[in-house]
FIRO-247091 format. One record per residue: residue in three letters; x, y, z of N, C-alpha, C, CB in turn. Coordinates in nm, 2 decimals, padded with zeros to 4 digits. Glycine has a CB too. Example, Ala and Ser with C-alpha at 12.3 -4.5 7.8 and 13.67 -1.06 7.14 Angstrom:
+---------+--------+--------+--------+--------+--------+--------+--------+--------+--------+--------+--------+--------+
| residuo |    n.u |    n.v |    n.w |   ca.u |   ca.v |   ca.w |    c.u |    c.v |    c.w |   cb.u |   cb.v |   cb.w |
+---------+--------+--------+--------+--------+--------+--------+--------+--------+--------+--------+--------+--------+
|     ALA |  01.32 | -00.57 |  00.78 |  01.23 | -00.45 |  00.78 |  01.32 | -00.33 |  00.78 |  01.13 | -00.45 |  00.90 |
|     SER |  01.28 | -00.22 |  00.71 |  01.37 | -00.11 |  00.71 |  01.29 |  00.00 |  00.79 |  01.41 | -00.06 |  00.57 |
+---------+--------+--------+--------+--------+--------+--------+--------+--------+--------+--------+--------+--------+
//
This chain:
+---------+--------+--------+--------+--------+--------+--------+--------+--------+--------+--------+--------+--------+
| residuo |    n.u |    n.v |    n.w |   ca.u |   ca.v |   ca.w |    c.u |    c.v |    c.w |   cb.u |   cb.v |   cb.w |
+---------+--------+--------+--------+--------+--------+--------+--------+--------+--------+--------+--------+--------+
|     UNK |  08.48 |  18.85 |  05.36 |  08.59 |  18.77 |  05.42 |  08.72 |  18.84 |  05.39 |  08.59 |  18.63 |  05.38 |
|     UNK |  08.78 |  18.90 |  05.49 |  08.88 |  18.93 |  05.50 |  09.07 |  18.84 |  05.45 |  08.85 |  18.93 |  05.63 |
|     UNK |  09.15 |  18.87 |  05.38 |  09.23 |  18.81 |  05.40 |  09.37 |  18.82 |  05.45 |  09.22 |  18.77 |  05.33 |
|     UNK |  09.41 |  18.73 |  05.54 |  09.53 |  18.75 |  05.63 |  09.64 |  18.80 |  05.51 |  09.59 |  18.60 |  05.71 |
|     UNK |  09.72 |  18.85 |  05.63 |  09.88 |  18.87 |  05.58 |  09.94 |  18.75 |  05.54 |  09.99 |  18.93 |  05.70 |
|     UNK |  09.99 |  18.75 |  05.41 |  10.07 |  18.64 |  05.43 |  10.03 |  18.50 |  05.41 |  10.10 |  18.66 |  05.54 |
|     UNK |  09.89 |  18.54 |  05.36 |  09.80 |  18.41 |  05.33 |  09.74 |  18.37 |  05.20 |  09.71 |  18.41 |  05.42 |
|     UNK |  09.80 |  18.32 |  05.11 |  09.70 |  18.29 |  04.98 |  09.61 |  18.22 |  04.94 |  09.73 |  18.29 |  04.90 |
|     UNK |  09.51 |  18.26 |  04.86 |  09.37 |  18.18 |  04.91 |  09.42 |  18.07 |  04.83 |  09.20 |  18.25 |  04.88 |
|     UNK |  09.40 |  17.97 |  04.84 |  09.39 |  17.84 |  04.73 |  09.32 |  17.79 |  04.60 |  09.36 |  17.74 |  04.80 |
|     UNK |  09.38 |  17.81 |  04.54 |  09.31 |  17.76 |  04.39 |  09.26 |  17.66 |  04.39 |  09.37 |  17.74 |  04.29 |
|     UNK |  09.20 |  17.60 |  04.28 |  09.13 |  17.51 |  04.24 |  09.21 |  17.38 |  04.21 |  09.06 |  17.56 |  04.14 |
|     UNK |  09.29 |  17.36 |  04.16 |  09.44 |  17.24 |  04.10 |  09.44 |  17.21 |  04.24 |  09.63 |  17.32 |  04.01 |
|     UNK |  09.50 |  17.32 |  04.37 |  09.54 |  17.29 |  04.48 |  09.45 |  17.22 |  04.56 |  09.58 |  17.39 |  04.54 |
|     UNK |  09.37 |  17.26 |  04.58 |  09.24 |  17.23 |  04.63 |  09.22 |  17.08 |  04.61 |  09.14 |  17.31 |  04.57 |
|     UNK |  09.19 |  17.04 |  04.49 |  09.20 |  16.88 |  04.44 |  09.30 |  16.79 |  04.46 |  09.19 |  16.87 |  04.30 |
|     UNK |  09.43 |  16.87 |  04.44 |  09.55 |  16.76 |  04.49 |  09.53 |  16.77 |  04.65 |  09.75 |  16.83 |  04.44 |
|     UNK |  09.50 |  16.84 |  04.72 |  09.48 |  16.83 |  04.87 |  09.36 |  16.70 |  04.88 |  09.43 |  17.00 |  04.93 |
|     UNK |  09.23 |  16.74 |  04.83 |  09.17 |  16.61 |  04.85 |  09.24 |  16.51 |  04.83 |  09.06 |  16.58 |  04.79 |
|     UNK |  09.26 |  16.48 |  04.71 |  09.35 |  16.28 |  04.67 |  09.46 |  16.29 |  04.77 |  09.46 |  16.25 |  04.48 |
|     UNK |  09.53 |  16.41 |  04.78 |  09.64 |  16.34 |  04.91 |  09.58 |  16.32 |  05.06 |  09.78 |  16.44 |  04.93 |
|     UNK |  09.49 |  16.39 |  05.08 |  09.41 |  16.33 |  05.22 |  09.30 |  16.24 |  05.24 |  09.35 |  16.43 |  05.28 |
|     UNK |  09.30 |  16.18 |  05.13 |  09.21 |  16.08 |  05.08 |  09.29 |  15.95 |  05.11 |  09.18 |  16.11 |  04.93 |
|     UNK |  09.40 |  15.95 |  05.05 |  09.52 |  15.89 |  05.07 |  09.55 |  15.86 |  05.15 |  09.60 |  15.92 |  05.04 |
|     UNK |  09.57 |  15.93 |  05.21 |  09.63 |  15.93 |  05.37 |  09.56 |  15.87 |  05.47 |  09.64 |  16.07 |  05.43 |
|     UNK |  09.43 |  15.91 |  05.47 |  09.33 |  15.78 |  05.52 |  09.30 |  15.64 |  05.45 |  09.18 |  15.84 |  05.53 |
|     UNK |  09.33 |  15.62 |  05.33 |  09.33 |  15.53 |  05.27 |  09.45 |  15.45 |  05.33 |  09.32 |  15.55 |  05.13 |
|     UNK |  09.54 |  15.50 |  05.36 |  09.62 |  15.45 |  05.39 |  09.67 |  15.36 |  05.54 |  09.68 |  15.54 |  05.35 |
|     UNK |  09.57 |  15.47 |  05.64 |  09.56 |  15.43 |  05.79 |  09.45 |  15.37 |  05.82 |  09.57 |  15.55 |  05.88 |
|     UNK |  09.33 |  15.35 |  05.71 |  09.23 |  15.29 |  05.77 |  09.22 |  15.16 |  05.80 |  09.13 |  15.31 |  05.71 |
|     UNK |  09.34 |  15.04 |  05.71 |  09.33 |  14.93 |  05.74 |  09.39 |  14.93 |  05.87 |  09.36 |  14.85 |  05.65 |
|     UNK |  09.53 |  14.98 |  05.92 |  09.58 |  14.93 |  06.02 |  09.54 |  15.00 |  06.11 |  09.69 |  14.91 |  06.03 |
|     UNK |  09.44 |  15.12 |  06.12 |  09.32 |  15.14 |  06.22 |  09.25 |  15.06 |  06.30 |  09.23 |  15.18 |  06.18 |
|     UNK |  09.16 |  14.98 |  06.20 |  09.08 |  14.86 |  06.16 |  09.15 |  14.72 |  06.23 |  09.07 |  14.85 |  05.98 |
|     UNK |  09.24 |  14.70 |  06.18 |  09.36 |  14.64 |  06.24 |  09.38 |  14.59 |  06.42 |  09.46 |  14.74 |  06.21 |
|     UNK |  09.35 |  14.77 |  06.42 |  09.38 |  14.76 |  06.56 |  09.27 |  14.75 |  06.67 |  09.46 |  14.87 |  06.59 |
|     UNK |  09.19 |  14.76 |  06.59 |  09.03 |  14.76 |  06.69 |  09.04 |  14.66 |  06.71 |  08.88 |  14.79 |  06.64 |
|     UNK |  09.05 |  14.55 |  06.60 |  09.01 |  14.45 |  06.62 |  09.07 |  14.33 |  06.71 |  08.98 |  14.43 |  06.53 |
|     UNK |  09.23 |  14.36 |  06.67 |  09.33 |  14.31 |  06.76 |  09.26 |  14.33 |  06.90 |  09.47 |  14.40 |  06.75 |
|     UNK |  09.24 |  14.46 |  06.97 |  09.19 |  14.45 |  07.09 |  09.03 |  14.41 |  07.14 |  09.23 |  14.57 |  07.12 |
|     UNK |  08.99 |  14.39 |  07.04 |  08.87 |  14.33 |  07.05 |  08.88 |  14.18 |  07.10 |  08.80 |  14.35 |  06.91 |
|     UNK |  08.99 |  14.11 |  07.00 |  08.99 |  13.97 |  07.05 |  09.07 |  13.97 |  07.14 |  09.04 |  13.87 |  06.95 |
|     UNK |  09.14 |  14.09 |  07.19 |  09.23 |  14.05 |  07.29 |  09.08 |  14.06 |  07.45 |  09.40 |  14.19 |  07.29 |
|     UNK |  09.03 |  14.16 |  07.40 |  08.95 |  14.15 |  07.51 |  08.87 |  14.02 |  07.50 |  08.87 |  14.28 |  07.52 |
|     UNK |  08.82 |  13.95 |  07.43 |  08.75 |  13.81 |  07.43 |  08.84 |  13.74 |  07.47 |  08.70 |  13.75 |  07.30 |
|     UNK |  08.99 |  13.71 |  07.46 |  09.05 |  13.60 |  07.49 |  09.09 |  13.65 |  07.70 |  09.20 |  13.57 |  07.35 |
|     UNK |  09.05 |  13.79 |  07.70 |  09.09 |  13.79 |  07.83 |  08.95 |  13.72 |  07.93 |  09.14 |  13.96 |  07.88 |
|     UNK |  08.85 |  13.68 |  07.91 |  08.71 |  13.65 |  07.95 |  08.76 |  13.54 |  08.05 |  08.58 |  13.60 |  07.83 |
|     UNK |  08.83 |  13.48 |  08.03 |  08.86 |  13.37 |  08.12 |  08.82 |  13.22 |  08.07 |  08.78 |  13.40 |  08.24 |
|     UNK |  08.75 |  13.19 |  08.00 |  08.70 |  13.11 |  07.98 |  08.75 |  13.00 |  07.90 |  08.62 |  13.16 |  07.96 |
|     UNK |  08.88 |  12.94 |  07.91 |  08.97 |  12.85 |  07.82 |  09.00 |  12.83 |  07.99 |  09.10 |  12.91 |  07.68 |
|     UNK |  09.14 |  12.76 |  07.95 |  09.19 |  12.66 |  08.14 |  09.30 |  12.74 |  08.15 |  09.26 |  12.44 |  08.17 |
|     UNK |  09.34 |  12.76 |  08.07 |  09.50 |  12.85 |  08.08 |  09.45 |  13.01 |  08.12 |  09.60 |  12.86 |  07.89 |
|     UNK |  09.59 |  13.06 |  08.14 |  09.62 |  13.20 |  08.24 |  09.52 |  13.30 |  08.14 |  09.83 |  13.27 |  08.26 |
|     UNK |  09.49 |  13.41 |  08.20 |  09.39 |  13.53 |  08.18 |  09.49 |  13.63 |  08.14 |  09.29 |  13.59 |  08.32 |
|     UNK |  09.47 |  13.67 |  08.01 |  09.56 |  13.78 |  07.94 |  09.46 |  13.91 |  07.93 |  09.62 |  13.74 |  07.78 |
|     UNK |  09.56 |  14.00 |  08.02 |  09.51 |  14.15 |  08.05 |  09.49 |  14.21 |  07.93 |  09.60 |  14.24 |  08.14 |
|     UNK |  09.44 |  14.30 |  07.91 |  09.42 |  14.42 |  07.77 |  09.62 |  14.49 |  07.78 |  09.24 |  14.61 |  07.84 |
|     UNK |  09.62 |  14.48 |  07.67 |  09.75 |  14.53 |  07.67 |  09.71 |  14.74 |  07.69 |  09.85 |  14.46 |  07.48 |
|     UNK |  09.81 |  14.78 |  07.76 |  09.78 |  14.92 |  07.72 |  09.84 |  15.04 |  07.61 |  09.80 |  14.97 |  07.83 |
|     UNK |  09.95 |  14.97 |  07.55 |  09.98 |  14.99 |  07.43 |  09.89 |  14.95 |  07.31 |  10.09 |  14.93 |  07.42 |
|     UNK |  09.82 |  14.84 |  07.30 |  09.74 |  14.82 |  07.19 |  09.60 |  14.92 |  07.16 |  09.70 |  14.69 |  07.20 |
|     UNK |  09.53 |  14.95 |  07.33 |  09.42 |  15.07 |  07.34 |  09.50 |  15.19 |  07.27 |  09.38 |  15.11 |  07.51 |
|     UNK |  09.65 |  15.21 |  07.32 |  09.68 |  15.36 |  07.30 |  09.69 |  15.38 |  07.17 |  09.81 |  15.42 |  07.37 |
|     UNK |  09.76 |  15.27 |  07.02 |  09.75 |  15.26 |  06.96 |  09.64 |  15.26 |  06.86 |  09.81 |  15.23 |  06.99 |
|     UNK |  09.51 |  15.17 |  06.91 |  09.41 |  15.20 |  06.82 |  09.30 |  15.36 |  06.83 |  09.32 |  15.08 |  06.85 |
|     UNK |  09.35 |  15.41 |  06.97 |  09.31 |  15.54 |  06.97 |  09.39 |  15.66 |  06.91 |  09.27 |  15.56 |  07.09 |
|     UNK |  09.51 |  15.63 |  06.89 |  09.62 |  15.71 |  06.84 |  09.61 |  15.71 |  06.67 |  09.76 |  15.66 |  06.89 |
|     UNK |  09.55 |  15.57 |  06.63 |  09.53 |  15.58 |  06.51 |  09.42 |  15.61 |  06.46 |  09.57 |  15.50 |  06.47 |
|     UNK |  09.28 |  15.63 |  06.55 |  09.14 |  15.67 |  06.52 |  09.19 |  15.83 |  06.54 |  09.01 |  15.60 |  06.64 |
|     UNK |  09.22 |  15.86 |  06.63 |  09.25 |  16.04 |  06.61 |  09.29 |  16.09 |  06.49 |  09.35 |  16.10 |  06.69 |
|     UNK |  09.40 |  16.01 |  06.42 |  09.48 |  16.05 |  06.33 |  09.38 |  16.04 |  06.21 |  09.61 |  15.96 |  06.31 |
|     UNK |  09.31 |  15.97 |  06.22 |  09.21 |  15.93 |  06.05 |  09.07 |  16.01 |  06.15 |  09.17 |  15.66 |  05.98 |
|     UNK |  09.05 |  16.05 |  06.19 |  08.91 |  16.13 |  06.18 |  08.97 |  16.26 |  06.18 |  08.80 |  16.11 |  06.32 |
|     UNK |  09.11 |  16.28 |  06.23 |  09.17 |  16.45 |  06.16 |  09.16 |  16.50 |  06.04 |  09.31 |  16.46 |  06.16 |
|     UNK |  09.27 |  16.36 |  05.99 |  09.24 |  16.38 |  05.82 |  09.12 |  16.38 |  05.75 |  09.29 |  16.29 |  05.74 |
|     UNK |  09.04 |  16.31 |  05.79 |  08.90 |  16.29 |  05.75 |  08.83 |  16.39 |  05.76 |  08.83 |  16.19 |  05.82 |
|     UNK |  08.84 |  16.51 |  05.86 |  08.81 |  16.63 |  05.86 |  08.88 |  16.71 |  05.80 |  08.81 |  16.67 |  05.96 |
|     UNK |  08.97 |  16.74 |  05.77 |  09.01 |  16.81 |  05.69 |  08.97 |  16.74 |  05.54 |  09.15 |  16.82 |  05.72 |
|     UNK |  09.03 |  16.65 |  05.53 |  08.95 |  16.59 |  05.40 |  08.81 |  16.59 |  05.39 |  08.97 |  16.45 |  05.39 |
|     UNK |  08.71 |  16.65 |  05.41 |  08.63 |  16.69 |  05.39 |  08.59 |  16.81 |  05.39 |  08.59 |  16.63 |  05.44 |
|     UNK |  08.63 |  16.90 |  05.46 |  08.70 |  17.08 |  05.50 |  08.74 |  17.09 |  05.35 |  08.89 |  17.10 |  05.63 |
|     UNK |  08.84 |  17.03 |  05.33 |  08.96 |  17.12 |  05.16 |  08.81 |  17.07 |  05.00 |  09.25 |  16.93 |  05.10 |
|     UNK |  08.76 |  16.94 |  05.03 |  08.62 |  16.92 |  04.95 |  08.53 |  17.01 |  04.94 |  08.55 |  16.83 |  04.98 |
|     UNK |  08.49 |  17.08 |  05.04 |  08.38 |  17.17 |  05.09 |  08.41 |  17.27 |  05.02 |  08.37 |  17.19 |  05.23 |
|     UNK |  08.53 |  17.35 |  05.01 |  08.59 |  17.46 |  05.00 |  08.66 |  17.44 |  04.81 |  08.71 |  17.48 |  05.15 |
|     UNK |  08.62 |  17.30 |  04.77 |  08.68 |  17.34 |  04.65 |  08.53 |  17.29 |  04.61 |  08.84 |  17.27 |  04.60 |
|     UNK |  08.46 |  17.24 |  04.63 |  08.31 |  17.27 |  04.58 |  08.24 |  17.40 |  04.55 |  08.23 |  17.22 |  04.67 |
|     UNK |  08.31 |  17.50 |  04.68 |  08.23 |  17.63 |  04.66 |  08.32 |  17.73 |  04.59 |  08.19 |  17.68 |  04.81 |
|     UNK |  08.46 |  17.71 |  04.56 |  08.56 |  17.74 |  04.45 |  08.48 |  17.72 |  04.31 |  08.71 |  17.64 |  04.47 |
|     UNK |  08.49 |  17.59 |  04.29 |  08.39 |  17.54 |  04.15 |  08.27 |  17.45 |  04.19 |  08.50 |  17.45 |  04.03 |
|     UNK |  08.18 |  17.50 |  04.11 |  08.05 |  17.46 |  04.12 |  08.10 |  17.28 |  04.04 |  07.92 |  17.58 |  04.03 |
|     UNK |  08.03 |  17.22 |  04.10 |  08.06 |  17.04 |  04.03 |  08.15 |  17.02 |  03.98 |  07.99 |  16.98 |  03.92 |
|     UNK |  08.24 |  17.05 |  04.09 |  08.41 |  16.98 |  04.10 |  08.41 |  16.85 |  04.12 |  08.50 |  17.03 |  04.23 |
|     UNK |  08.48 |  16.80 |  04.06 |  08.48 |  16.61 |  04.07 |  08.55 |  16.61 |  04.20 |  08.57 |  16.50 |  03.92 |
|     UNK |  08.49 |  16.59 |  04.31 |  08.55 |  16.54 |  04.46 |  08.55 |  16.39 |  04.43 |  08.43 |  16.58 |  04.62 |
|     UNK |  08.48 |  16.31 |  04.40 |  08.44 |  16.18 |  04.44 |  08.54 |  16.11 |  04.35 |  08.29 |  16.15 |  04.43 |
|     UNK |  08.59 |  16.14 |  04.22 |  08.69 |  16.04 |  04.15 |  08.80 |  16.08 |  04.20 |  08.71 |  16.04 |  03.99 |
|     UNK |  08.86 |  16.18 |  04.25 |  09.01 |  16.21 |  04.29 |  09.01 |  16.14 |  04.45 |  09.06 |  16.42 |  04.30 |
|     UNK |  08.92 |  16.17 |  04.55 |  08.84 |  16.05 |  04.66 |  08.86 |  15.94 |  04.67 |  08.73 |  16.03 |  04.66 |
|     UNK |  08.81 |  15.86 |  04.50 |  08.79 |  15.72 |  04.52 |  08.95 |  15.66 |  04.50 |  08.68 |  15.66 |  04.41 |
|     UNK |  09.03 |  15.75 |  04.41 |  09.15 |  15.70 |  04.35 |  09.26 |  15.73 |  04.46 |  09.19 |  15.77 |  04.21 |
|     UNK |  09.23 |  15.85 |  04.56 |  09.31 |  15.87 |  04.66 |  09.31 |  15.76 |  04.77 |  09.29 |  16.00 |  04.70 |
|     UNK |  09.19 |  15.75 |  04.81 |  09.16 |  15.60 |  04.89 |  09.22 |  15.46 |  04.84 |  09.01 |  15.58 |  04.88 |
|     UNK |  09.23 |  15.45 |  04.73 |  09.27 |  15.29 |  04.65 |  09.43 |  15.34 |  04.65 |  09.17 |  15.25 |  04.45 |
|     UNK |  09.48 |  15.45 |  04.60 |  09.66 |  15.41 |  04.62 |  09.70 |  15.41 |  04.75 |  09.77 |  15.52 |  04.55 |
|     UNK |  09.64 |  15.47 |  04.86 |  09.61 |  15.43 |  05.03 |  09.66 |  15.35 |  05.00 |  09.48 |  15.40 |  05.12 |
|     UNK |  09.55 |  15.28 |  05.00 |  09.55 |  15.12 |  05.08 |  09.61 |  15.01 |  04.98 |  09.38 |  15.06 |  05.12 |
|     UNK |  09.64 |  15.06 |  04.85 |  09.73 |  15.03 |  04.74 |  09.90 |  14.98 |  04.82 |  09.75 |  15.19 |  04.62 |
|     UNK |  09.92 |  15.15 |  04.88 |  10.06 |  15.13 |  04.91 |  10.06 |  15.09 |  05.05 |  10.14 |  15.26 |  04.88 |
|     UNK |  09.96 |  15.12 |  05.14 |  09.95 |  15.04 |  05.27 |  10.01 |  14.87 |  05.22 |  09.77 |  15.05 |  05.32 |
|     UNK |  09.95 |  14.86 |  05.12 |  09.91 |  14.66 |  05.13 |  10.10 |  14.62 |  05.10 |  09.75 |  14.55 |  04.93 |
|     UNK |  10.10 |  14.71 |  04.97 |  10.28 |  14.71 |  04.95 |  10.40 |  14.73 |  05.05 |  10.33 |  14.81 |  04.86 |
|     UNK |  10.36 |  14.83 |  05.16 |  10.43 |  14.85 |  05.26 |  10.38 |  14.70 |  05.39 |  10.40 |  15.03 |  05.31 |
|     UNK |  10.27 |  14.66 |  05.41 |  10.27 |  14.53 |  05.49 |  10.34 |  14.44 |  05.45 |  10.16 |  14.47 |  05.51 |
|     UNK |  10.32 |  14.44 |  05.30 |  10.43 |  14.30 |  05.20 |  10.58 |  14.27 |  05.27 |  10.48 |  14.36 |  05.01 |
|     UNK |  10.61 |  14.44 |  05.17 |  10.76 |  14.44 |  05.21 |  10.82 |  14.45 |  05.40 |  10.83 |  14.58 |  05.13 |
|     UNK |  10.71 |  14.47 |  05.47 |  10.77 |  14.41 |  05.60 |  10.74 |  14.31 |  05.67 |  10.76 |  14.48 |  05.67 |
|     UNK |  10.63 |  14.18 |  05.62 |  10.64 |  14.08 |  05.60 |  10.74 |  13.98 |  05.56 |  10.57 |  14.08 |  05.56 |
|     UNK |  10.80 |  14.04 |  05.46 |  10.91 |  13.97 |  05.37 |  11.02 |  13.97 |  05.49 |  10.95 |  14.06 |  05.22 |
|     UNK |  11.03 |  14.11 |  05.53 |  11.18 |  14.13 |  05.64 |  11.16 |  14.07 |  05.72 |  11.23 |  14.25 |  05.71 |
|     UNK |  11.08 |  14.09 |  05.78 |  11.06 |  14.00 |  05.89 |  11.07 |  13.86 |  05.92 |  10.95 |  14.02 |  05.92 |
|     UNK |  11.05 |  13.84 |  05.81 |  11.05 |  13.66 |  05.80 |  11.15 |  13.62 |  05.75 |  10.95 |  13.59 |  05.73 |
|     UNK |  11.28 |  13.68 |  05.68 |  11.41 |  13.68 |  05.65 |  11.46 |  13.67 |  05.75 |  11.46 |  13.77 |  05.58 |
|     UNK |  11.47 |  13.78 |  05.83 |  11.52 |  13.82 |  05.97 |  11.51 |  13.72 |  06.05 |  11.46 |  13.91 |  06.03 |
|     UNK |  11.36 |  13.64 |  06.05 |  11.38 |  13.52 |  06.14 |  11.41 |  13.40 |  06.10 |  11.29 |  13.50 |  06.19 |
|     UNK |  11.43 |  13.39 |  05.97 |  11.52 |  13.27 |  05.93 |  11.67 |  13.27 |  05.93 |  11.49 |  13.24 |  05.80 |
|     UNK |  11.73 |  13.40 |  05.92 |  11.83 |  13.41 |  05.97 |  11.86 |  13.43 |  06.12 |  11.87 |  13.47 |  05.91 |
|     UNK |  11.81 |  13.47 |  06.18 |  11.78 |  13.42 |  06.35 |  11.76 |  13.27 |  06.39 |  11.63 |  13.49 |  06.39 |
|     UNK |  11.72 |  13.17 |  06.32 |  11.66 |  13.01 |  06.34 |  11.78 |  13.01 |  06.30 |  11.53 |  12.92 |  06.27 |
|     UNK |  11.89 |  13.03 |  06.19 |  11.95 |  12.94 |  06.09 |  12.12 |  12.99 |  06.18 |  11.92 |  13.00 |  05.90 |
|     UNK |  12.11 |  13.05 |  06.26 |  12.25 |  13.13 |  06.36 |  12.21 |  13.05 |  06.46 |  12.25 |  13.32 |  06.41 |
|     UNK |  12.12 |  13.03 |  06.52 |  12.05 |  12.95 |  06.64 |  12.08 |  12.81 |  06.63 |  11.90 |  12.97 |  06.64 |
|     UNK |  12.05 |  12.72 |  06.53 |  12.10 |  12.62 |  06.54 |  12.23 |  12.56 |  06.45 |  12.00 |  12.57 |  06.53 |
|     UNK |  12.33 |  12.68 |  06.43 |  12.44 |  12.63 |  06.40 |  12.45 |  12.63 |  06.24 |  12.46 |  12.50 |  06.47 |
|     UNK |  12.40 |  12.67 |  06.13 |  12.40 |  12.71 |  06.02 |  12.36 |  12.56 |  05.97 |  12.54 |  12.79 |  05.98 |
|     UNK |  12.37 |  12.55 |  05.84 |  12.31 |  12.43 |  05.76 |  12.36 |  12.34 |  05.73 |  12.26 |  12.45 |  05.66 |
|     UNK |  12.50 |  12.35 |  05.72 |  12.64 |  12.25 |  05.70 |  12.65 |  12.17 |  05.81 |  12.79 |  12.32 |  05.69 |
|     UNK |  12.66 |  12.23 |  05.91 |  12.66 |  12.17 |  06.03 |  12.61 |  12.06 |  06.09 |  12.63 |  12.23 |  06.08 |
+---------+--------+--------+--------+--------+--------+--------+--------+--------+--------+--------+--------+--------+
//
């Protein structure tokens, strides 16, 4: 194997921090992946017709979004599996699977912290939206 201009092969340290951070990174997108399937899953059940009220279409933002976010996590997922492969055959019984499991759990670690803190805003936001709306509390 030949090597490019300009190109250096990757070590072993590198190699491992690359798994946990693409590990991560899908840890991170898989719930609101997941999220989003399912969103359009019930959106498609509630469009069936079958309640008395009006028939809600499939939104086409919510498809573009759960497929924009399946692309994104089977990319990484390939590559995250690609930079494993290649640091397996770097070192023979490289620990892939603990830098894996821990990259996956601060994911979805900091995923759950980032839904928090925009839960929180959000619902500030609309209390101060209700609380402008009907004329403040003194009032």
């Amino acid at each position: 194997m030949a090597i490019l201009p300009g190109v250096t092969p990757a070590t072993a340290e590198r190699l491992s921090e690359a798994v946990a951070g693409l590990s991560g990174l899908v840890g991170f997108l898989l719930v609101p992946m997941m999220g989003a399937w399912l969103r359009l899953l019930l959106r498609f059940l509630e469009s069936e017709g079958l309640g008395l009220g009006r028939r809600r279409r499939l939104g086409g933002l919510t498809l573009l979004r759960a497929l924009a976010l399946s692309i994104l996590v089977i990319f990484l997922a390939f590559n995250w599996q690609r930079a494993a492969g290649e640091l397996r055959e770097l070192r023979f019984e490289a620990p892939v699977v603990g830098p894996t499991l821990a990259g996956l759990a601060v994911g979805a670690a900091f995923w759950a912290v980032y839904a928090l803190g925009l839960r929180l805003l959000r619902a500030d936001w609309q209390r101060a939206r209700t609380g402008r709306r009907l004329g403040g509390l003194l009032r």
